[in-house]
Structures are given as structure tokens and as C-alpha cells.
N, C-alpha and C positions, 0 to 999 in steps of 0.2 A: 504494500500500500504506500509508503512511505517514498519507495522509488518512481511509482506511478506518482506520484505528486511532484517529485523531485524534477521526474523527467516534465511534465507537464508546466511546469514553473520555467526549466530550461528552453523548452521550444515558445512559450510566452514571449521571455524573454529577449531571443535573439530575435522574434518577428517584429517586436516595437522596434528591437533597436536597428533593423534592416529600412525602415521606414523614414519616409523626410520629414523635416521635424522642423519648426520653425523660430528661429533663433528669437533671442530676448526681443530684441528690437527688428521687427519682418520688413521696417522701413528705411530706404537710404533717401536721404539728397547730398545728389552731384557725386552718388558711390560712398561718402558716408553715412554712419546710422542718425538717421532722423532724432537731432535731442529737443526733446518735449518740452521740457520746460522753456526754453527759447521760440519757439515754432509760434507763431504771431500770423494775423492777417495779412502783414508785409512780408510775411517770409518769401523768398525765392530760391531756385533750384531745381533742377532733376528728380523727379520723385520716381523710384522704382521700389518694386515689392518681392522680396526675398524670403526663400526656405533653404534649409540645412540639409544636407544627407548626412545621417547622423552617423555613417560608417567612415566617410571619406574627410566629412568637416568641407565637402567644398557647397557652396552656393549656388541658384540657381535661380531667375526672376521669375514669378509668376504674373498671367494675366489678372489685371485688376481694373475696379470701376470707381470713380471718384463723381462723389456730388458733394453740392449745399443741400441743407436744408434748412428751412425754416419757417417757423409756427408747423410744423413737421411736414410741412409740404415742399416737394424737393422744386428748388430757383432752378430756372431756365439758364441757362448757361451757354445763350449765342449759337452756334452751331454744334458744341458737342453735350449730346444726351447721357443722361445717367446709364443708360443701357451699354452706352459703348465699351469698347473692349480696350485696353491699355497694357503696353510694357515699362510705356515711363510716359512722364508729359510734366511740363515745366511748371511747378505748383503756381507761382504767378496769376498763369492765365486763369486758373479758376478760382482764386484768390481775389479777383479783380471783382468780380460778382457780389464777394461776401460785405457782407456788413458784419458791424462787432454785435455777438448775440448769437451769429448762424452758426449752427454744427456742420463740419467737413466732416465727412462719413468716407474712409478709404476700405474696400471691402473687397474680396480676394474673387475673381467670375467665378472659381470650381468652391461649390460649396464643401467641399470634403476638408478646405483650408479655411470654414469659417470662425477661427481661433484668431487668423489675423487682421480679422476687423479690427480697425481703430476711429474711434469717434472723438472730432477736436471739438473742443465748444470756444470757439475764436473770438480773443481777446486784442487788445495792440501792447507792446511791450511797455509802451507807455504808464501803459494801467500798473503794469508789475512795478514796474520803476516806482512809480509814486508809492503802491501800496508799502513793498520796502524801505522805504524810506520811513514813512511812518512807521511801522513798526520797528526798524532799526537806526535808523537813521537817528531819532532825536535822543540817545541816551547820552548822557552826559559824566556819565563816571567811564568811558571812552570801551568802554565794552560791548 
């Protein structure tokens, strides 16, 4: 019994880890990982969507679909539709669209990689700036 379990644990095993797997961060701009905490309505760059092969460690982009949204109804976006199909595309131009308030929804076409949905609720760095400030900014024992 114990070997049936043992073996059954083994073949588990090696089948997740033969599988692609998608790293911490699924996002680049311009080929590095997308950092979130910077990533503003102004941001600009290359946006591509990446999975791991978890045997090799090499990288691989996947097709993906980028919209706004807002008051949950997805904005018009000029000539390219939420539907469309993407390997990369310059975050800017859909960027141009948004107001501060809409969510950017980057969401992967093969639902089998719906883990690397990421949902921005888009601010201007401005806002961070100031909010920092106030909370760090005015201590006066220089701490």
C-alpha cells in the first residue's frame, strides 16, 4: 500500500513539474518584469506575456488580450477590440484611452493560463508621490 502511494505521489509529481508554469511576475515591459508598484496610467513600453517551463527555466510568450474597463463596461479602444489576439503591443497606446479610476485587465487568450490574469486599477504616480509624502515625508525626528 504504502508503495502504491509512494509511487502514485512520484508520477504526480514529475507530471506538474513537466508542465509550464508561470513565473512570479507573467509580465514584461521592453523584456523586463513589469514592476507594479511603478506601473501608472503614463507608463510606457512593450508589454509581453510570459510562462516558465519548469524543467528547462526557459521562457516562452503567450497570446494575450488587453482592455479598459470601466463602470465595468469594457472602453472602446479606437481600432483594437478587447477580442483581439496579442504577442506584445506598446502599453501607451491603450493607456491613452484610460482615465485615473479604469481597470487594465491583461488576461492570457488560452484559458488553461487563467492564473495570469492581472487586473491594474490605474492611478498617476502623482497620487503615490503625494500620498508618500504625507505619510513619510512630514516626520521630523528624520526617521
Amino acid at each position: 500500500m504504502k508503495k502504491t502511494f509512494l509511487s502514485f505521489v512520484f508520477v504526480a509529481i514529475s507530471m506538474l513539474s513537466s508542465r509550464l508554469v508561470f513565473a512570479d511576475n507573467p509580465l514584461l515591459i521592453n523584456g523586463q518584469p513589469l514592476n507594479y508598484e511603478y506601473f501608472s496610467i503614463g507608463s510606457k513600453g512593450i508589454l509581453t506575456m510570459i510562462i516558465e517551463d519548469s524543467k528547462s527555466k526557459e521562457s516562452k510568450t503567450i497570446p494575450f488580450k488587453v482592455y479598459l474597463r470601466r463602470d465595468k463596461k469594457i472602453v472602446h479602444l479606437g481600432g483594437y477590440t478587447a477580442d483581439g489576439q496579442l504577442s506584445e503591443i506598446e502599453i501607451s497606446e491603450v493607456l491613452k484611452f484610460a482615465n485615473l479610476g479604469d481597470e487594465l485587465v491583461i488576461e492570457p487568450v488560452d484559458k488553461k493560463y487563467y492564473t495570469a490574469t492581472r487586473v491594474f486599477f490605474l492611478r498617476n504616480n502623482l497620487v503615490k508621490f503625494i500620498s508618500n509624502f504625507i505619510m513619510y515625508g512630514n516626520k521630523k525626528d528624520g526617521c
